[in-house]
N, C-alpha and C positions, 0 to 999 in steps of 0.2 A: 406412801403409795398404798391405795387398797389393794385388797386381794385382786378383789377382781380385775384390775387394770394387772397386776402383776401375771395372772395364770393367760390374760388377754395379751401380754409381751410373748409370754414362753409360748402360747400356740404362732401369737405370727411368726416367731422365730424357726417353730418346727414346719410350719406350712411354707419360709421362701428358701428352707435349706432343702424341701422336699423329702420332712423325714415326720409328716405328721400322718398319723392313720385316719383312719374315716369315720371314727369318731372323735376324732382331734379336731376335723375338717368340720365338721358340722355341729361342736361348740364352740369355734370361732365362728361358723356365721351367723348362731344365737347371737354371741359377742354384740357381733360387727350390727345385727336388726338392734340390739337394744342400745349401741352407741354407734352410729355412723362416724363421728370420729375416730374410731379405731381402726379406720379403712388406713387411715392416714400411718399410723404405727404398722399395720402390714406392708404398705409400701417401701416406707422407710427401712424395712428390714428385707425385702427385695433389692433395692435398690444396693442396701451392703452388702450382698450374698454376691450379687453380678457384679460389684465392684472388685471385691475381693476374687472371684473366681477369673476375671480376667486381667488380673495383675499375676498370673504365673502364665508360664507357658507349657502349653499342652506338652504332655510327655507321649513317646513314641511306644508302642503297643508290639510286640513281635507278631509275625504270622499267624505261629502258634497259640501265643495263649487268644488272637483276637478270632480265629478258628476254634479255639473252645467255647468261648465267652458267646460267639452264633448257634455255634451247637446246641448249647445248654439254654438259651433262649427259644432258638427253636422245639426242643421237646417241651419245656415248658408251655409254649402254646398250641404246641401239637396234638395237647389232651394225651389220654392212657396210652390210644395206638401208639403217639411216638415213642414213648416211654419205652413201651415194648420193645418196640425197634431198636433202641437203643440200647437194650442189654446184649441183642445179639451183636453192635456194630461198633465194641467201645473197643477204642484203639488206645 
């Protein structure tokens, strides 16, 4: 296998697990303009990520930590003010 077909697997792989960055992102779709075939390999590595992901079942989340996990979402896109907010309101 060439290289390039090999680093062309490892990005589709990090792009259908949702762990590729944004320059991951945009040398697979170099990739994908100089082989449209390679559409075909990121599919097939979507299609196992969703296979895989829905052969467990969903685990249950407490209150609590799914009230932190909003929380810290929220200041995250609340920009600096939330932040702010935030140190005076940590429980």
């Amino acid at each position: 296998m060439s290289e390039r077909k090999e680093r062309a697997e490892l990005l589709a792989a990090l792009h259908a697990a949702g762990a590729a960055s944004e320059e991951d992102e945009k040398e697979l779709a170099a990739l994908i303009e100089g082989d449209p075939g390679l559409e075909r390999v990121v599919k097939d590595f979507e299609d196992s990520i969703a296979a895989l992901a829905s052969s467990f079942d969903p685990l249950e989340t407490s209150a609590r930590t799914l009230g932190k996990i909003k929380k810290q979402i929220a200041r995250e896109k609340g920009g600096v003010l939330a932040r702010v907010r935030s140190w005076f309101s940590k429980s």
